[in-house]
C-alpha positions as CSV (number, residue, x, y, z in Angstrom):
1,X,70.7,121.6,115.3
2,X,73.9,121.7,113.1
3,X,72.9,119.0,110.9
4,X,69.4,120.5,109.9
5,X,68.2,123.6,108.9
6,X,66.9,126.5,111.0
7,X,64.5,125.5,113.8
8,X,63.7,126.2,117.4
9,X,67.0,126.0,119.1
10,X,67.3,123.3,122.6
11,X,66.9,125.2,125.6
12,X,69.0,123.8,128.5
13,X,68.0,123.3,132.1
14,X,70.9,123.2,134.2
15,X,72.2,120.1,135.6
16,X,75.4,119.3,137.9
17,X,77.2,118.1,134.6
18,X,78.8,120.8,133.5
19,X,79.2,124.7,134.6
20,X,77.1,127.1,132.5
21,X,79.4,129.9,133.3
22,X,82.4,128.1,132.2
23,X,83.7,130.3,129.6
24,X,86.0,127.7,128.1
25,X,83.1,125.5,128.0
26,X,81.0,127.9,125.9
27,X,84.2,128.3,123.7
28,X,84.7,124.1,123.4
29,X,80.8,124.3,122.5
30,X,80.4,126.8,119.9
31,X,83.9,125.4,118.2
32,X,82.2,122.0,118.2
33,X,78.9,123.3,116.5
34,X,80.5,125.6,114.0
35,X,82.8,122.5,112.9
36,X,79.2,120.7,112.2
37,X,77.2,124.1,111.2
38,X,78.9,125.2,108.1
39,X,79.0,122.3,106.8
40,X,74.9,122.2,105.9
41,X,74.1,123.4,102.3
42,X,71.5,125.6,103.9
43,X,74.2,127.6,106.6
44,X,76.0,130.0,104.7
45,X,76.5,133.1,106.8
46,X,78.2,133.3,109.7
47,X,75.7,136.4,110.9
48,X,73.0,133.5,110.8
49,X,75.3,131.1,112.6
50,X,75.7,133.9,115.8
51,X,72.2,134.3,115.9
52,X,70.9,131.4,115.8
53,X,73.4,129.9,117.9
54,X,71.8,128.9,121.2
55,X,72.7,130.8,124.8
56,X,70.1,129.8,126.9
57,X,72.1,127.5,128.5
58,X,74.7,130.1,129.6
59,X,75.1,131.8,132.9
60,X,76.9,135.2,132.4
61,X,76.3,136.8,136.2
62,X,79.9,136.0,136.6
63,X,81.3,138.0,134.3
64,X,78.2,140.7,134.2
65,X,80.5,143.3,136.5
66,X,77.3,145.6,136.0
67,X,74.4,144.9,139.1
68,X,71.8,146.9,138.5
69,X,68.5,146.4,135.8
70,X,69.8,146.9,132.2
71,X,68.0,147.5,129.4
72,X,70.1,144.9,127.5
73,X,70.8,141.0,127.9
74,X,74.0,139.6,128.4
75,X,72.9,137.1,125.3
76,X,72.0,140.1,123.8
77,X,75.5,142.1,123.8
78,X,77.4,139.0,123.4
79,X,75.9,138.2,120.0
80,X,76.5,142.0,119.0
81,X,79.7,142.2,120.2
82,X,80.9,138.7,118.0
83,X,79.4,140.9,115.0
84,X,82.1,143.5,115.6
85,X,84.9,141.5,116.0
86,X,83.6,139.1,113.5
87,X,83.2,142.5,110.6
88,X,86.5,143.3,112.2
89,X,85.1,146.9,113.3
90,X,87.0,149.5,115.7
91,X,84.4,151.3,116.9
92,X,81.0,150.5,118.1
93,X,79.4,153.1,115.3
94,X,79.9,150.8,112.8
95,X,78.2,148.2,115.1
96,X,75.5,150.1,115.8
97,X,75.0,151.5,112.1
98,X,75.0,147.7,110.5
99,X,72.1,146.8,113.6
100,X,69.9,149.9,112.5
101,X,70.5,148.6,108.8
102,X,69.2,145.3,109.3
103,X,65.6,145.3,111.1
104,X,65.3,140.9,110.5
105,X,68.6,141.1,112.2
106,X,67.4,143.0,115.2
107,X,64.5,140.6,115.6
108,X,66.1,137.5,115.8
109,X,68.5,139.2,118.4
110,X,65.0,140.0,120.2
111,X,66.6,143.7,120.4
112,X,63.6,146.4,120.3
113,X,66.3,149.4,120.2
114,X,69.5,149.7,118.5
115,X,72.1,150.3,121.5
116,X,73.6,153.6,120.7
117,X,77.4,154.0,120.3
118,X,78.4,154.8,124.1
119,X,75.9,152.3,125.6
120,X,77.8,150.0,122.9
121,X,81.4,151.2,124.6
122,X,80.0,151.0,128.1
123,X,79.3,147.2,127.8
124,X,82.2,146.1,126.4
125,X,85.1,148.2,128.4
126,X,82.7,148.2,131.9
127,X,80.0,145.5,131.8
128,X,82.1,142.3,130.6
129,X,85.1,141.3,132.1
130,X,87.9,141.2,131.0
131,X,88.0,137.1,130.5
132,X,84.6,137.7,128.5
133,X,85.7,139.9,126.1
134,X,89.1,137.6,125.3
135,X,86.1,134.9,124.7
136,X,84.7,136.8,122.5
137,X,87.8,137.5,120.2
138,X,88.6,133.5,120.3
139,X,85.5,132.9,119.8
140,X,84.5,135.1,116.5
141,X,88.0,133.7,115.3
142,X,86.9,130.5,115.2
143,X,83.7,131.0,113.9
144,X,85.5,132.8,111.0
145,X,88.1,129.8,110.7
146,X,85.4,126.9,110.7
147,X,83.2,129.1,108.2
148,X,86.4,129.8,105.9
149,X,87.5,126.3,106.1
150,X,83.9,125.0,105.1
151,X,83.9,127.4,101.7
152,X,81.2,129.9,103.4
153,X,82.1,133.7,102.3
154,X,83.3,135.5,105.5
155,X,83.8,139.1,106.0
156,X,87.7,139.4,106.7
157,X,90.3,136.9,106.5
158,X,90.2,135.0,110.1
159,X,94.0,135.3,112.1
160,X,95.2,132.1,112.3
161,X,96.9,133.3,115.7
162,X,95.1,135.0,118.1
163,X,96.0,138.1,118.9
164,X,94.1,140.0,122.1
165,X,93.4,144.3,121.5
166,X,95.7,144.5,124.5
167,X,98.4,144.1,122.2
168,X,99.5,140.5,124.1
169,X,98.9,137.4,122.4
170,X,96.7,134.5,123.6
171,X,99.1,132.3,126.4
172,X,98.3,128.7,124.2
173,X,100.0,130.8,120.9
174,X,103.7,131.0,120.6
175,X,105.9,132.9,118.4
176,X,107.5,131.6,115.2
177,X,110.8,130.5,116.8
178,X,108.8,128.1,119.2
179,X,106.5,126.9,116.2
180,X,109.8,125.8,114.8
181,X,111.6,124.2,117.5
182,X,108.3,122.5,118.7
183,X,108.7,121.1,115.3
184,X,112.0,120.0,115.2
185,X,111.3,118.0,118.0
186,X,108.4,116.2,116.8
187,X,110.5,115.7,113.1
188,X,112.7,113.9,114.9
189,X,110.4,111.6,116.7
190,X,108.4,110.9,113.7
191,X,111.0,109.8,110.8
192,X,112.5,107.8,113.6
193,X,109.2,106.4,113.5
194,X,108.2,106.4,110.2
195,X,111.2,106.5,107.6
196,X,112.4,102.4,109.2
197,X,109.5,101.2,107.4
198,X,111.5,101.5,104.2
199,X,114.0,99.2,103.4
200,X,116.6,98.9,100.6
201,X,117.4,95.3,101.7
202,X,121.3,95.5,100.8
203,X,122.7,93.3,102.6
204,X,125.1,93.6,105.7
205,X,128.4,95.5,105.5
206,X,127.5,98.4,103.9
207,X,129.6,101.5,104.2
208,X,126.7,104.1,103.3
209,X,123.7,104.3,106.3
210,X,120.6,103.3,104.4
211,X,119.6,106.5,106.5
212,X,121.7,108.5,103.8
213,X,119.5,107.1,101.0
214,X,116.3,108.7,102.3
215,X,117.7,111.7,103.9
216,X,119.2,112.4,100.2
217,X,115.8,111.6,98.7
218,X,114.2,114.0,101.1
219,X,116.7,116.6,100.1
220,X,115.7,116.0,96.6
221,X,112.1,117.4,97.2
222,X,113.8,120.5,98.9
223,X,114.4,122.1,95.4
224,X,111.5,121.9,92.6
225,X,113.3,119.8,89.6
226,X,116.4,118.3,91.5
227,X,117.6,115.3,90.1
228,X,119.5,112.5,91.9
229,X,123.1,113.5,89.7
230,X,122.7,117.1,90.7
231,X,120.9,116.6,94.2
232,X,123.6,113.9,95.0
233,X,126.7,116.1,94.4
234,X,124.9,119.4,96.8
235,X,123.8,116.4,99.0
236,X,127.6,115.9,100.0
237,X,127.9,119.2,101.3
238,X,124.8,119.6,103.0
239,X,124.7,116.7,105.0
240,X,126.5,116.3,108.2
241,X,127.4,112.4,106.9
242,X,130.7,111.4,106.0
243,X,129.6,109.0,103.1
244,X,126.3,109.5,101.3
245,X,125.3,107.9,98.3
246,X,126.0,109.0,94.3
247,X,123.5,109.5,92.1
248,X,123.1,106.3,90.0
249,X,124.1,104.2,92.9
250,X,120.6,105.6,94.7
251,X,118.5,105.0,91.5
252,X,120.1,101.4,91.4
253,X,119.0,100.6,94.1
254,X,115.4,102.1,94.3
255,X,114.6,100.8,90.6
256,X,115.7,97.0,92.6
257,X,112.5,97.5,94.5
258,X,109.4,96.1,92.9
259,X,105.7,98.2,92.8
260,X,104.3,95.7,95.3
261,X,107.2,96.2,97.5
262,X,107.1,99.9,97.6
263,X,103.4,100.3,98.3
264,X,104.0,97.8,101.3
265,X,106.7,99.7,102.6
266,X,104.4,102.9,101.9
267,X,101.4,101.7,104.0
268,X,103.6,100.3,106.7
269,X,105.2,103.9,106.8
270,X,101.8,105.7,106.9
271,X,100.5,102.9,109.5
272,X,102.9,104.1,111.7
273,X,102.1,107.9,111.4
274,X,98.2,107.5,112.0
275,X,99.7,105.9,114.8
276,X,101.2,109.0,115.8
277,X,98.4,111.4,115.4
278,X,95.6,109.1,115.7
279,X,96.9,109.6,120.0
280,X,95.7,113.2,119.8
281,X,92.0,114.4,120.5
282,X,92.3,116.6,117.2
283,X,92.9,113.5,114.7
284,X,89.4,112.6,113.4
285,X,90.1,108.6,112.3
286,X,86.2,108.2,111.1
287,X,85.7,110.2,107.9
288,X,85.4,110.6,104.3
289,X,88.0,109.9,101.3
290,X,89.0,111.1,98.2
291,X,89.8,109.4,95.1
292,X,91.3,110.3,92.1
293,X,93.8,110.1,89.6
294,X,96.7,112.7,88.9
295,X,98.9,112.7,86.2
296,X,103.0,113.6,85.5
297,X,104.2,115.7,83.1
298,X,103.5,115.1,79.7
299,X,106.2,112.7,78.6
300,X,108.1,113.9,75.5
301,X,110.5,111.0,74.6
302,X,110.3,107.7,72.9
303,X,107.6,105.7,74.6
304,X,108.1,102.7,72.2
305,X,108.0,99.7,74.6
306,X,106.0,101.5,77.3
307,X,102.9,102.6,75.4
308,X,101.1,100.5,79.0
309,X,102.7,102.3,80.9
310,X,103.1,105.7,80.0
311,X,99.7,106.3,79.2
312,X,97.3,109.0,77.4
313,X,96.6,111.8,79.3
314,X,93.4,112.2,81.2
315,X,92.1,115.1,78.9
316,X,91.2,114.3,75.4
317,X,95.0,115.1,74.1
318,X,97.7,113.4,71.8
319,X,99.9,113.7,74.7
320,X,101.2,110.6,77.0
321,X,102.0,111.3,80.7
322,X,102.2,108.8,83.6
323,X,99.5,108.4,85.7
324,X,98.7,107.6,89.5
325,X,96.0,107.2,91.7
326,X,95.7,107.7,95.7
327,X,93.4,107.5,98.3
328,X,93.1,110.9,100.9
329,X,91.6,111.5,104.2
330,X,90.0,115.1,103.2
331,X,87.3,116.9,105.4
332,X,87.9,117.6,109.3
333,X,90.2,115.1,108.7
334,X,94.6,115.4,108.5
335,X,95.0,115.2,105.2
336,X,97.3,112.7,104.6
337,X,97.5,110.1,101.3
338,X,96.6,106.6,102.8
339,X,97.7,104.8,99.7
340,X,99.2,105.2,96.1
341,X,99.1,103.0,93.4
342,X,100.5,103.2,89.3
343,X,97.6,103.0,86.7
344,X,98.5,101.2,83.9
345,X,96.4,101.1,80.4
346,X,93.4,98.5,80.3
347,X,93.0,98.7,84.2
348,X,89.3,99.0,85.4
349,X,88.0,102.4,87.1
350,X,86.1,99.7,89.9
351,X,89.6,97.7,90.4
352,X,91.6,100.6,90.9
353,X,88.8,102.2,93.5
354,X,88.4,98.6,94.9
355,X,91.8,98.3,95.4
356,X,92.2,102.2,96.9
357,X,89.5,101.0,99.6
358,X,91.0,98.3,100.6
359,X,94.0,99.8,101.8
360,X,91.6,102.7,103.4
361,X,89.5,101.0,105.5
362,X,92.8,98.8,107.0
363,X,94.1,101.9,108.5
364,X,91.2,104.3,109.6
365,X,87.2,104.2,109.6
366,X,85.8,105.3,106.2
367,X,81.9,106.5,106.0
368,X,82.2,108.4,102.3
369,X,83.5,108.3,99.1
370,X,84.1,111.1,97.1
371,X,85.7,110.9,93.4
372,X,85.2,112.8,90.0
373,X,83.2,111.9,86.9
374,X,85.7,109.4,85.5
375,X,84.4,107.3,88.5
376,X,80.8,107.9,87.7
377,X,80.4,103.7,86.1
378,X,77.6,102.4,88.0
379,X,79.7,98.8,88.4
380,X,81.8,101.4,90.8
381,X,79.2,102.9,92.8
382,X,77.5,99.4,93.1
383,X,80.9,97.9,94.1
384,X,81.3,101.0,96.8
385,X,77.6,100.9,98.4
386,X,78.2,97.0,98.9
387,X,80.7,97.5,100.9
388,X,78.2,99.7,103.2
389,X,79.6,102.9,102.0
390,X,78.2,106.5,100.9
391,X,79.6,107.9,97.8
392,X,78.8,111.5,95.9
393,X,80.5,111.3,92.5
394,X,79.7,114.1,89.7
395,X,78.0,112.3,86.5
396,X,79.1,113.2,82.8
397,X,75.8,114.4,81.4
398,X,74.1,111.9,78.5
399,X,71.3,113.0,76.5
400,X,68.6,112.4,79.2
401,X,70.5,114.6,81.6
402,X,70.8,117.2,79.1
403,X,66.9,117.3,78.7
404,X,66.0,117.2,82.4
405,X,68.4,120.2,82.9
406,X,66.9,122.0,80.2
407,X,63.4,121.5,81.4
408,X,64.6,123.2,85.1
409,X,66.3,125.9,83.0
410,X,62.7,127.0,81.2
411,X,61.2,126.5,85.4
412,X,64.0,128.7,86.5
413,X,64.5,125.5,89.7
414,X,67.9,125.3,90.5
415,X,67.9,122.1,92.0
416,X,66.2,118.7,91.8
417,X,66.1,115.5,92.3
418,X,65.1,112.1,91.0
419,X,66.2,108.6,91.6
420,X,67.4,106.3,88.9
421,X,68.2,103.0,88.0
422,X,71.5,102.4,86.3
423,X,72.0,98.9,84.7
424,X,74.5,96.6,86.0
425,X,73.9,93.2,83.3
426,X,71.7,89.9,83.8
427,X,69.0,92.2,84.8
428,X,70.5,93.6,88.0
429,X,70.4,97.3,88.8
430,X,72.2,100.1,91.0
431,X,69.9,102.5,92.9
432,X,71.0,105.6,92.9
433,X,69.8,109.4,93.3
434,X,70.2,112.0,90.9
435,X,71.1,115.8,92.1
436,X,71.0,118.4,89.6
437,X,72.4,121.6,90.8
438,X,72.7,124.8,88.9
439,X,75.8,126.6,89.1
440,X,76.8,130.1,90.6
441,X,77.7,132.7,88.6
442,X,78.2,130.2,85.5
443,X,79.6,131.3,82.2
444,X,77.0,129.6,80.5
445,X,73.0,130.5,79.8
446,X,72.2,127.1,78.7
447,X,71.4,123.8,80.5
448,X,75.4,123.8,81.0
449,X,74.7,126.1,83.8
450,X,73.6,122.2,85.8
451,X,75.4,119.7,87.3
452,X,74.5,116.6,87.8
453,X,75.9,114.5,90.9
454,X,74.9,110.7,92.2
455,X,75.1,109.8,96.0
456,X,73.1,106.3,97.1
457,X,72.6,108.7,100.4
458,X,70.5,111.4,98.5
459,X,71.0,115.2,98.0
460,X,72.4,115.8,102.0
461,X,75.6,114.3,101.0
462,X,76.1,116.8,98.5
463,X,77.5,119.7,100.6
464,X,80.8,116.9,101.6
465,X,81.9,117.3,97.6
466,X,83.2,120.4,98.0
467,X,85.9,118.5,100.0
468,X,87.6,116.8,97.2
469,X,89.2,120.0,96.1
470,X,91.7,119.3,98.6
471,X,92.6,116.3,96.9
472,X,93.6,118.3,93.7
473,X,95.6,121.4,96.2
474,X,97.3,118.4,98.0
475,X,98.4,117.0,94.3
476,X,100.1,120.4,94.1
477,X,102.5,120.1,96.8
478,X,102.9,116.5,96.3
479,X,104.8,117.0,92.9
480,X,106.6,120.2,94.3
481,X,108.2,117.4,96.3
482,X,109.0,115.0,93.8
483,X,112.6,114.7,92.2
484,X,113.4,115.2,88.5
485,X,114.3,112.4,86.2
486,X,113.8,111.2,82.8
487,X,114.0,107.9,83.4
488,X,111.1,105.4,82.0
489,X,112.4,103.2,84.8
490,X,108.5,102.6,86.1
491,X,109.5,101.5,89.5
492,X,111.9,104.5,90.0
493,X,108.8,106.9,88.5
494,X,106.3,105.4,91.0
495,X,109.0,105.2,93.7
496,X,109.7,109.3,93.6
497,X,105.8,110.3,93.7
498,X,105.0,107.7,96.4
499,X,108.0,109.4,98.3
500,X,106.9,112.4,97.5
501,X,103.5,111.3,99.1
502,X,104.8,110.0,102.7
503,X,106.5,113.3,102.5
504,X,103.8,115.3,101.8
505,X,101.8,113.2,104.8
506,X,104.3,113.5,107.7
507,X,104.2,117.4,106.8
508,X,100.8,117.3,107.7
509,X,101.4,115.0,110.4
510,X,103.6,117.1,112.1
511,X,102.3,120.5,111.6
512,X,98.9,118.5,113.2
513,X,101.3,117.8,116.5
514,X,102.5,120.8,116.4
515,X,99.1,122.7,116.5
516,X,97.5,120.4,119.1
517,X,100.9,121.3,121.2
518,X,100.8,124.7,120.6
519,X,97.3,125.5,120.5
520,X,95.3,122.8,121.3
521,X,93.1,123.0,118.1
522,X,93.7,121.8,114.4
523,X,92.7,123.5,111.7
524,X,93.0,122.8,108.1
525,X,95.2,125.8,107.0
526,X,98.8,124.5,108.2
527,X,100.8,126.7,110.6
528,X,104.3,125.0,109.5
529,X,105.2,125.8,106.3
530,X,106.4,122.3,104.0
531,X,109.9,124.0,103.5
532,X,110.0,123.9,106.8
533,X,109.5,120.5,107.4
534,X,111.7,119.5,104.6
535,X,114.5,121.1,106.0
536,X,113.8,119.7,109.3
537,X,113.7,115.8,107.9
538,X,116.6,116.5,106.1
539,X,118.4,117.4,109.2
């Protein structure tokens, strides 16, 4: 049902399986549909979603405190009633005003008569318990949540903690000071965990903890532009070590470690974190990945020497930046950066995705590839569906493409699609599926109002793209974590974003522990803010 578009909903007979008054059962199923529902191109209200959703199944006499005949179902009032405190309204007026408005509405909730405003109060302070109306709230919060998460407009902003009209909160949430300490405690257990995978193999004797090294590197991405000099002399009176490290003794020794050897030590690192979170019910190992590359800040000094190294930028420009590229759980999914890797000039799109992949499918499940139009060579997409994979990758538009989409711009179609044959050499071809897709609300009245995407899984894979935006928002807080420096050491440039990678994964590690702690549900929008854990792993 939440994989296809509207149809006759299952009805349920009961069995001995399960209890159909359950309440936290209804609340477990609706959560699990909505995660699926939003995600279909064709579900994009979250009115549709609560009446379509099915309730035959459900057995409300339990928590129906009324006895007599009623003019009004149970179903009925419960599906009003997730309206209201989906629209966010205070009084049942509004309720019954938005019913009246909406006669397609009133038919699909099979309701012949608009319940008037104190038939509206009755049933929801005298007719449903008071267990059934906290279901309610939980439940319309999640459906905003999951329809929020999934890019579907939604009338207010959902609450990401639960908060019942009897002014007490829900008993899994917990205020901020147990957020925190809950936290703290799983900080702890996870760079004990993680951080041992590094290694700055110095040799025996050493005065300064190699502890020191990353805790000061960590306390580097606490401040936006911090560079080791700077970071290292604050870093002496913030930490509770006698001894830490100076400032070029820590980029000796990080610009000793070779690429190879600090991609190693990254995947060992975020091994042992899926570890971690693959133990809870809310980490979702199978999924889809994002590719892409991100670059530095242009780089503004003498690159005589380095011209493979620091290359152009990624735009059309006369300006030079360094560039990397990672691979990212996105979706359901912790979002957390399975691999990074430098890019250096005359490297292939294909061995820099091949070599991506392998490191992704070592450590969790992948089912789809997503990446943007600099991916779009067919020797990548062949490369990708040989290894059994889906992939939906945006395609630059050639002069074919432009035609087509002109042609659907004089029809007035806004989408189509066509399969085609992209050459691979010695007469061998890729088979692929074309998706043209005219934009919202574009700027443009020509055939630049279309998009064109590929996928070797046709058009239904198309509603996952919208996905790989998280890629680009976790780039953001990646480099808010990196330190300064304008070395052209390569090794110490790669070093500080892979760091600033790992830390931008445990963040979301932990704030994942910390919700399935707390509240026994993960969802996307982080309750632990990354200052926070910063501050805790510098601790």
């Amino acid at each position: 049902m939440a994989t296809t578009t509207y149809s006759d909903c299952p009805v349920y007979d009961s069995t001995p399986l399960y209890d159909r008054s359950s309440l936290a059962g209804l609340e477990e199923d609706i959560r699990t549909v909505a995660a699926t529902w939003f995600d279909h191109e064709a579900h994009d209200s979250v009115t549709e979603f609560v009446a379509h959703y099915p309730l035959t199944y459900v057995e409300f006499r339990p928590d129906d405190r009324y006895s007599r005949a009623t003019r009004y179902e149970m179903a009925q009032l419960l599906r009003a009633f997730l309206l209201k405190e989906i629209h966010g309204w205070t009084h049942e007026t509004a309720l019954a005003t938005y019913l009246t408005q909406r006669p397609k509405l009133r038919e699909q909730l099979c309701l012949e008569m608009v319940p008037d405003q104190s038939t509206l109060w009755r049933s929801w302070h005298e007719r449903f318990t008071t267990d059934l109306r906290k279901s309610v709230e939980t439940v319309a919060r999640m459906i905003l949540i999951k329809a929020q998460d999934a890019g579907v407009a939604v009338p207010r902003e959902p609450a990401r903690k639960l908060q019942h009209h009897d002014g007490k909160s829900g008993e899994s949430e917990s205020d901020d000071q147990t957020t925190l300490e809950q936290a703290a405690k799983l900080t702890d257990h996870v760079s004990r965990i993680v951080f041992p995978a590094f290694s700055l193999d110095r040799g025996d004797g050493c005065e300064i903890h190699e502890n020191a090294y990353w805790g000061l590197q960590t306390y580097l991405g606490l401040r936006e532009q911090l560079a080791a000099n700077e970071g290292a002399r604050s870093f002496v009176y913030e930490s509770t070590r006698d001894r830490t490290p100076l400032g070029h003794a820590h980029r000796d020794h990080i610009r000793d470690l070779s690429i190879e050897q600090i991609r190693e030590m990254y995947r060992q690192a975020i091994r042992h974190l899926i570890g971690e979170v693959a133990e809870t019910e809310q980490f979702f190992q199978a999924g889809i990945v994002a590719i892409d590359i991100t670059e530095a800040d242009p780089f503004t000094g003498n690159r005589t020497g380095y011209e493979d190294e620091i290359i152009g930028t990624k735009e059309q420009t006369d300006e030079y930046a360094y560039q990397w590229a990672t691979v990212q759980l996105v979706g359901n999914a912790v979002p957390l950066v399975l691999d990074a890797r430098p890019v250096r000039k005359g490297e292939s799109r294909k061995d820099i995705v091949e070599d991506l992949l392998d490191s992704a499918e070592e450590l969790v499940h992948v089912d789809n590839v997503l990446m943007d139009r600099e991916f779009d060579s067919q020797h990548v997409l062949e490369m990708i569906s040989q290894r059994g994979l889906s992939y939906v990758v945006p395609k630059r538009m050639q002069t074919s493409e432009k035609a087509q989409a002109k042609r659907l711009l004089q029809r007035d179609q806004d989408r189509y699609e066509t399969d085609r044959k992209l050459h691979l050499g010695k007469n061998e071809w890729h088979e692929t599926t074309l998706i043209y897709r005219r934009k919202e609300d574009s700027e443009h009245d020509d055939h630049r109002q279309y998009s064109v995407f590929m996928s070797n899984r046709g058009g239904s894979f198309l509603t996952e793209y919208r996905y790989r935006w998280e890629i680009e928002s976790g780039y953001r807080s990646i480099k808010r974590f990196m330190a300064a420096t304008t070395s052209t050491d390569f090794g110490l440039r790669f070093f500080y974003f892979a760091f600033a990678c790992l830390l931008y994964s445990i963040w979301r590690a932990i704030d994942l522990l910390v919700q399935a702690e707390l509240t026994g549900e993960y969802e996307r929008s982080p309750m632990l803010t990354a200052d926070n854990t910063l501050t805790l792993l510098k601790k």
